[in-house]
C-alpha positions as semicolon CSV with decimal commas, in nm:
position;residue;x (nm);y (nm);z (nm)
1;X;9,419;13,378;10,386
2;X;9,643;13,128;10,516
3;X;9,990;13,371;10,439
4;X;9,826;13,648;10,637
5;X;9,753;13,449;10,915
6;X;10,109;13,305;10,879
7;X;10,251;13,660;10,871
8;X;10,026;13,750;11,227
9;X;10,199;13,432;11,381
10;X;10,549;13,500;11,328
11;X;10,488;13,925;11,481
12;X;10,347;13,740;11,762
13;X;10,659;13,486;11,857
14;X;10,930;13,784;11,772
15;X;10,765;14,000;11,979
16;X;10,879;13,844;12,263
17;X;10,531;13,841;12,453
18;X;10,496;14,184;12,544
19;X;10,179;14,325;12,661
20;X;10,167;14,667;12,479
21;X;10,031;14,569;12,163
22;X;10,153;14,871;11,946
23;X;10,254;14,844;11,558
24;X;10,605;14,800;11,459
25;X;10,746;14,876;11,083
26;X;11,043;14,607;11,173
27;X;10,779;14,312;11,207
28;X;10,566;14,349;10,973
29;X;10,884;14,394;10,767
30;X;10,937;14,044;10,864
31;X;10,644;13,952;10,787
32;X;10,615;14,058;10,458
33;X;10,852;13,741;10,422
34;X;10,594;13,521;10,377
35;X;10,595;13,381;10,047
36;X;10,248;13,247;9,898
37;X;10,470;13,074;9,666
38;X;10,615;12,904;9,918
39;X;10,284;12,788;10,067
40;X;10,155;12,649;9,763
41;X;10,468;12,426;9,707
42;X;10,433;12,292;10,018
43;X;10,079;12,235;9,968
44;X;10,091;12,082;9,647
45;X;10,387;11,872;9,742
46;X;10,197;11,696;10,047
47;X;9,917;11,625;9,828
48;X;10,153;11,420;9,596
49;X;10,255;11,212;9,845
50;X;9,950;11,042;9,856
51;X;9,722;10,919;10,152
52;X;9,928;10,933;10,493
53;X;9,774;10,666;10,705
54;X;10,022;10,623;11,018
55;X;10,219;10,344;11,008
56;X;10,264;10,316;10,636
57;X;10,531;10,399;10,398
58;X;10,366;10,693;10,217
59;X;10,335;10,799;10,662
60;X;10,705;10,746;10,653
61;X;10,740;10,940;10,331
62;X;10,608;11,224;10,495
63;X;10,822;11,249;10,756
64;X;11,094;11,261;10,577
65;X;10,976;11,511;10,353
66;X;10,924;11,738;10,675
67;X;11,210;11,671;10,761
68;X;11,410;11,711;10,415
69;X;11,227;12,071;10,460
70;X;11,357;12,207;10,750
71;X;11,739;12,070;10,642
72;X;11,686;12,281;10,350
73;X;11,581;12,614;10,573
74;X;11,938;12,567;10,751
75;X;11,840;12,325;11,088
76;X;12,027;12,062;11,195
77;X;12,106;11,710;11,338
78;X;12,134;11,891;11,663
79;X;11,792;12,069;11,590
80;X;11,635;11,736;11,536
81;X;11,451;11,492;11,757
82;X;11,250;11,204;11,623
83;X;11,010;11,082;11,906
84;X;10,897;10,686;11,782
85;X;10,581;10,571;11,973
86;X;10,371;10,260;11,979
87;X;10,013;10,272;12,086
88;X;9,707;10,112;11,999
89;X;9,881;9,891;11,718
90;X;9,999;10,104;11,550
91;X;10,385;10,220;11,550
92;X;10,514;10,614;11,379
93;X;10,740;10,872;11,479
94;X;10,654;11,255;11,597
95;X;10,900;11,494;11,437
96;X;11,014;11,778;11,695
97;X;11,243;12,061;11,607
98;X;11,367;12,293;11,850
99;X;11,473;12,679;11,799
100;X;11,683;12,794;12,100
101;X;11,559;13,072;12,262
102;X;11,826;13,345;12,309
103;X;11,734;13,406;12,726
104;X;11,526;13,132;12,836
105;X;11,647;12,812;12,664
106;X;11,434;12,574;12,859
107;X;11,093;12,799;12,842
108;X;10,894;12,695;12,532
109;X;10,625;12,774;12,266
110;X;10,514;12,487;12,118
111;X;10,376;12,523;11,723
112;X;10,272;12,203;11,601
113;X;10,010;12,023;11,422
114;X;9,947;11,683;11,231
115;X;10,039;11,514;10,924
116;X;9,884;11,217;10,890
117;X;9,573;11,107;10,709
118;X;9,364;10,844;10,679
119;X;9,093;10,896;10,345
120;X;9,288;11,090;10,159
121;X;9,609;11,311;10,095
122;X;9,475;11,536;10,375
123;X;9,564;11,836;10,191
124;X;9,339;12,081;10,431
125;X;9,346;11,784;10,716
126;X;9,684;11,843;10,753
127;X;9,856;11,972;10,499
128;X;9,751;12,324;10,539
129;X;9,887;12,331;10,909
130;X;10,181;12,188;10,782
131;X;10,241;12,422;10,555
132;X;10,210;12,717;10,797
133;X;10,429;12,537;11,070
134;X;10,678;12,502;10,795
135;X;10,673;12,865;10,648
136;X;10,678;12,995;10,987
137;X;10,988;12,790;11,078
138;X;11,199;12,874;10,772
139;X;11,122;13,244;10,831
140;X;11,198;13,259;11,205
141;X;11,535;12,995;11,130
142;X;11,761;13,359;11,164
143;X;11,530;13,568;11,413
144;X;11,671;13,580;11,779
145;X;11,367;13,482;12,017
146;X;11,391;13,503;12,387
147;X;11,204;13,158;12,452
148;X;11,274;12,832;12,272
149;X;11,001;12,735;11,991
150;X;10,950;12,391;11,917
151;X;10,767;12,318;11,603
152;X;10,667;12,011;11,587
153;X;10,507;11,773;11,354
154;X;10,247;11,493;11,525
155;X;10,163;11,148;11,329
156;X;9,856;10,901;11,457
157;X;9,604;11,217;11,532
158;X;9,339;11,050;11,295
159;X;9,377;10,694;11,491
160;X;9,266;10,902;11,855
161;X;9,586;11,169;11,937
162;X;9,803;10,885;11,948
163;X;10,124;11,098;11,853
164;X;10,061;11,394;12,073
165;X;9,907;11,198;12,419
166;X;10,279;10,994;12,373
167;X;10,443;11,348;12,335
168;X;10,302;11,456;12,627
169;X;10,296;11,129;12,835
170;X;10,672;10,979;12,754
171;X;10,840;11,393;12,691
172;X;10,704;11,623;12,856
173;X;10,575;11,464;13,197
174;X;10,848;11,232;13,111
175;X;11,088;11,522;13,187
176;X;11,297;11,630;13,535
177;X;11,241;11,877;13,565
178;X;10,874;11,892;13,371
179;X;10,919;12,070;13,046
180;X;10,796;12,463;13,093
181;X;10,592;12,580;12,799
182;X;10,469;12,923;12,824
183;X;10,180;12,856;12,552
184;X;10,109;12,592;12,246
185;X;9,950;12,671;11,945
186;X;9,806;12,344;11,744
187;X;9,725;12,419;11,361
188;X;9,463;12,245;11,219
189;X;9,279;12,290;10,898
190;X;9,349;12,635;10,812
191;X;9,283;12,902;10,588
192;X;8,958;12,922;10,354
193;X;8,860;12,756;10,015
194;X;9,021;12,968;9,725
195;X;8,685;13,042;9,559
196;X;8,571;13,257;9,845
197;X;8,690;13,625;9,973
198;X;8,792;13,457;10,317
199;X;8,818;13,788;10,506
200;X;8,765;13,727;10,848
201;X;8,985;13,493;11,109
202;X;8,837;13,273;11,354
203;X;9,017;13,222;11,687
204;X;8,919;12,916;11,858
205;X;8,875;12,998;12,287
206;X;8,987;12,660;12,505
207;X;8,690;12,590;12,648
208;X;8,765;12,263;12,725
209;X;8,827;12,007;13,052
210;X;9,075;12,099;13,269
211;X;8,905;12,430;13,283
212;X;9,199;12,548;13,533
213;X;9,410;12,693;13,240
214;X;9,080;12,854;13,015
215;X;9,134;13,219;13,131
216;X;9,506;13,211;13,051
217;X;9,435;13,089;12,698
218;X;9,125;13,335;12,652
219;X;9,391;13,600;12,706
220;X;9,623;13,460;12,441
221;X;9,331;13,434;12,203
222;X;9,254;13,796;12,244
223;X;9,627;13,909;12,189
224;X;9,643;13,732;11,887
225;X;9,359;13,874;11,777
226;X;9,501;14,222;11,830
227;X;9,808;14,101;11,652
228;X;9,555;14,018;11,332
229;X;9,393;14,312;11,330
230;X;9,746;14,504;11,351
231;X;9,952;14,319;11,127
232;X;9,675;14,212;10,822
233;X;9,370;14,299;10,670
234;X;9,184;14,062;10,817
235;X;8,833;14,119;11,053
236;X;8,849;13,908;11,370
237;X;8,556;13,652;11,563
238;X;8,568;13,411;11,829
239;X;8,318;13,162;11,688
240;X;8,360;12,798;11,654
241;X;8,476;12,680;11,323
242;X;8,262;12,427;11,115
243;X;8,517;12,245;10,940
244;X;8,277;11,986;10,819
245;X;8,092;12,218;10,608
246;X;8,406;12,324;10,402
247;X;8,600;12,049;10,424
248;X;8,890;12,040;10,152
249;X;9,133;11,791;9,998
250;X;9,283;11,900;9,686
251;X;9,559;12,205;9,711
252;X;9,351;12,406;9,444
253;X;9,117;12,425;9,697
254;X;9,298;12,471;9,977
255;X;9,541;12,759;9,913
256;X;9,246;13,026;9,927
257;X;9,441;13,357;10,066
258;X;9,648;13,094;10,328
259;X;9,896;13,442;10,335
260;X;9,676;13,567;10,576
261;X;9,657;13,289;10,835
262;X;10,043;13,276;10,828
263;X;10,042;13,675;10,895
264;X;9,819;13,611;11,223
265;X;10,022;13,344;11,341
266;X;10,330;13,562;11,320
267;X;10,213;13,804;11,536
268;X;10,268;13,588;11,820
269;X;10,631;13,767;11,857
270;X;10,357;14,083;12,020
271;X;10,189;13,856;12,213
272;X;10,345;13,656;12,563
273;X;10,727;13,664;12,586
């Protein structure tokens, strides 16, 4: 599932935003890209590098490998920025890389998720966002986008949001002018377990405190649900996921049709530019 949702994702970022939600050969062109391959590597990789608690060297590890990735996708130095952090005792680095947008450079979508863990390799507890941030990246590296998309890469979510709240406390109220992101999408154990058929995508609604911003993201949802329904196979709902009841840590597990969650996410192109 997780490559179709991947593929839905990247139609929605090239896109550009746009309202009328029609299908286009040349995207899902693009996002036939997605390579299940691919996914699985990535997948099977994180596992191996063992239990990612932040602050420790297989944490560090991590990073690096992240990082190591995008190098090889064709980013560089100047694409880069490693934001360190203390908080709470403990001490790790958020991994942000930026994609310039072609018209507004200083307007941003923000794709990012976690890759720490703290019981285990956190192959579905981050790895499988991870993977999907990373697939989504090396397939967009080449594809002119109107609005600058930061994927980024958050450590210390286990120990309380540590990585993100400094994110947004030290970089992006930190910033003069505040940064402008049109929309952020967080990816967090995704996809479906690979014994099941895993045919329908769940779209989480904010419903959460500030409720100022809860119609705008409703909205969003909705167009990336269109985008699913246009550009994969998938069925579409709007209820809450139970993650505890299918919770996953082995890649074997994990990978269950992952295509499909990377198709999704690529639809954002259709969706708000």
């Amino acid at each position: 599932m997780t490559k179709r949702i991947i593929l839905s994702f990247i139609i929605f970022i090239s896109l550009q935003f746009i309202r009328a939600q029609t299908f286009i050969q040349a995207y899902q062109d693009r996002a036939n890209k997605v390579s299940q391959s691919n996914i699985n590597s990535y997948l099977q990789e994180f596992e191996a590098l063992g239990v990612k608690r932040t602050g420790t060297t297989q944490n560090t590890n991590t990073f690096n490998w992240i990082k190591n990735k995008y190098t090889s996708f064709g980013y560089t130095t100047s694409d880069f920025f490693e934001h360190s952090w203390t908080a709470s005792g403990y001490s790790s680095k958020n991994l942000i890389v930026t994609k310039t947008g072609t018209l507004y450079p200083n307007k941003f979508v923000i794709v990012c998720g976690h890759f720490d863990s703290i019981n285990g390799p956190g192959t579905n507890d981050n790895g499988s966002g991870t993977s999907i941030i990373l697939e989504l990246a090396r397939i967009l590296k080449d594809v002119p986008t109107e609005y600058s998309i930061k994927f980024i890469h958050f450590s210390g979510e286990e120990q309380g949001l540590l990585g993100s709240s400094r994110y947004v406390s030290q970089v992006v109220n930190g910033t003069n002018p505040k940064m402008d992101i049109k929309v952020v999408v967080n990816l967090d154990q995704v996809g479906g377990l690979a014994t099941k058929a895993n045919t329908k995508l769940y779209h989480d609604r904010d419903q959460a405190s500030p409720t100022s911003n809860n119609a705008a993201a409703a909205t969003v949802v909705q167009e990336l649900a269109n985008c699913t329904l246009l550009y994969s196979p998938l069925a579409v709902d709007f209820d809450q996921i139970m993650f505890l009841s299918n919770r996953m840590e082995r890649s074997s597990q994990a990978i269950g049709n992952m295509r499909a969650v990377t198709t999704t996410l690529m639809s954002i192109q259709q969706m708000i530019f």
